[in-house]
Biotite code that builds the C-alpha atoms (Angstrom):
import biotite.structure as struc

atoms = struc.array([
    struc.Atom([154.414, 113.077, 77.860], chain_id="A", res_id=1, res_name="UNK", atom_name="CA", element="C"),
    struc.Atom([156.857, 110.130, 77.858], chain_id="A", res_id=2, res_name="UNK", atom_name="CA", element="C"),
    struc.Atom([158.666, 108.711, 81.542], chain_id="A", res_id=3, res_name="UNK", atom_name="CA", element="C"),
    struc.Atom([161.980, 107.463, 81.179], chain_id="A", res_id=4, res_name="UNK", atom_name="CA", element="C"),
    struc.Atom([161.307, 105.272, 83.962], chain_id="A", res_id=5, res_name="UNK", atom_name="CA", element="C"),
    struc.Atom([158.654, 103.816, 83.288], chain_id="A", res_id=6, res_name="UNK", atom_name="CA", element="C"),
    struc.Atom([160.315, 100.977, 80.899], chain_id="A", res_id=7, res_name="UNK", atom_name="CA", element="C"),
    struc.Atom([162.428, 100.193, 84.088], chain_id="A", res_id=8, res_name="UNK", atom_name="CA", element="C"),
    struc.Atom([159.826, 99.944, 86.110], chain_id="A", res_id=9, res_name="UNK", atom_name="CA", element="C"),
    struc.Atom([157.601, 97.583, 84.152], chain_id="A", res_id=10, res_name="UNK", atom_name="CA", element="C"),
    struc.Atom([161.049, 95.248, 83.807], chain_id="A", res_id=11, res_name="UNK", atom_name="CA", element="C"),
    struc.Atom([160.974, 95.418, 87.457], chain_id="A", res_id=12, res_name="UNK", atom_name="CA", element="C"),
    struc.Atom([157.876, 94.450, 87.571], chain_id="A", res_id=13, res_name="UNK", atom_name="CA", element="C"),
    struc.Atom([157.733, 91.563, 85.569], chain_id="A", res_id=14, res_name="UNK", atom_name="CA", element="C"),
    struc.Atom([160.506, 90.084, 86.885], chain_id="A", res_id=15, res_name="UNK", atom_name="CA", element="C"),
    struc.Atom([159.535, 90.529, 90.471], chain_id="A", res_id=16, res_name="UNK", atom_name="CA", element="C"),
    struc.Atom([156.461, 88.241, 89.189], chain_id="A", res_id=17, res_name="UNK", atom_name="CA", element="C"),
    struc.Atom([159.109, 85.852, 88.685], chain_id="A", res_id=18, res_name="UNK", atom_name="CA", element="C"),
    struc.Atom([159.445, 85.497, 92.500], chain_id="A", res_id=19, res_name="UNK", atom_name="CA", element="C"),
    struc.Atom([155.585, 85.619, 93.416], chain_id="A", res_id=20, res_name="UNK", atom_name="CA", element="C"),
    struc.Atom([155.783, 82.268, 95.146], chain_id="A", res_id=21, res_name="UNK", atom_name="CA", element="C"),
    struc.Atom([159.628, 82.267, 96.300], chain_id="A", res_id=22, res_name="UNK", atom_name="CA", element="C"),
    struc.Atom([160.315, 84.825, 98.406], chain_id="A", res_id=23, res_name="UNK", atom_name="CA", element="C"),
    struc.Atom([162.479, 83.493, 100.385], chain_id="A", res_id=24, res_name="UNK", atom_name="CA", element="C"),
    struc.Atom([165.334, 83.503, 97.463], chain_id="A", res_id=25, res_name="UNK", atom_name="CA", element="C"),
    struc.Atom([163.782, 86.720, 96.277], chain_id="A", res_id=26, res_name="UNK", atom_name="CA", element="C"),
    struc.Atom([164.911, 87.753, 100.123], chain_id="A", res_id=27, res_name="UNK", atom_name="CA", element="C"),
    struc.Atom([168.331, 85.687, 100.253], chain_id="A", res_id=28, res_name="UNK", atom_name="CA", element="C"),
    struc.Atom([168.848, 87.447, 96.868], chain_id="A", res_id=29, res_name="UNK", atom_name="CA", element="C"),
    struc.Atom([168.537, 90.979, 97.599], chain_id="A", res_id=30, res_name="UNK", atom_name="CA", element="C"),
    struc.Atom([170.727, 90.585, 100.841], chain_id="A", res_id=31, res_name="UNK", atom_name="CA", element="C"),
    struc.Atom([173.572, 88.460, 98.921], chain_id="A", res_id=32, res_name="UNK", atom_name="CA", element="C"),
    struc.Atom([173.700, 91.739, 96.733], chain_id="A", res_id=33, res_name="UNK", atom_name="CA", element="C"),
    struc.Atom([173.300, 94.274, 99.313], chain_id="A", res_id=34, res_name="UNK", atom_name="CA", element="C"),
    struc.Atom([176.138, 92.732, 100.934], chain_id="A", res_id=35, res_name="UNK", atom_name="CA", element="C"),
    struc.Atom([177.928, 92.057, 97.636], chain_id="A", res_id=36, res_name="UNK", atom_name="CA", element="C"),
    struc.Atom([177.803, 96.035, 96.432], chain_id="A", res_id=37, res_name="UNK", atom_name="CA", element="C"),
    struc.Atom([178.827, 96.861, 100.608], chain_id="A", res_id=38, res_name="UNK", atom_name="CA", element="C"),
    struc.Atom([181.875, 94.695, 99.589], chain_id="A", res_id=39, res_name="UNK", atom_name="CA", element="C"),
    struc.Atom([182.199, 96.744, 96.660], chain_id="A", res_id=40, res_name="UNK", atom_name="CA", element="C"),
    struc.Atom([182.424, 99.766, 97.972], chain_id="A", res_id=41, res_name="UNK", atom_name="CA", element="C"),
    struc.Atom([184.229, 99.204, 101.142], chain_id="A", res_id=42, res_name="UNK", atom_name="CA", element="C"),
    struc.Atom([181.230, 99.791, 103.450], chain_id="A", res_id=43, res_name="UNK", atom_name="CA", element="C"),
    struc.Atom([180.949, 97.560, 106.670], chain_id="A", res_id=44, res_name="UNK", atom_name="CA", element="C"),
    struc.Atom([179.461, 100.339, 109.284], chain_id="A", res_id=45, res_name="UNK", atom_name="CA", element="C"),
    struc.Atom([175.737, 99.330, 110.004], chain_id="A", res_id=46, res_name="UNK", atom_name="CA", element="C"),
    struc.Atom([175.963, 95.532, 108.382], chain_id="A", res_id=47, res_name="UNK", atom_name="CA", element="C"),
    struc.Atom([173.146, 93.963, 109.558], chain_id="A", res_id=48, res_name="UNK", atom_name="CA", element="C"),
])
């Protein structure tokens, strides 16, 4: 049996690998687009 997800996954993977010893950008990075795609979609309840 074949997973479509599992190709995402492993890109996911290997790029978080990327980040192993920068977290803190990994961190800054995720929040720049979780604030980006709030933006986006007109959400500012709950901004943290």
């Amino acid at each position: 049996m074949s997973f479509s997800w599992i190709p995402f996954y492993r890109e996911l993977a290997m790029r978080l690998l990327e980040y192993e010893s920068k977290q803190g950008e990994l961190i800054a990075f995720l929040a720049d687009l979780k604030k980006k795609n709030r933006a986006k979609n007109g959400d500012t309840l709950n901004e943290r």
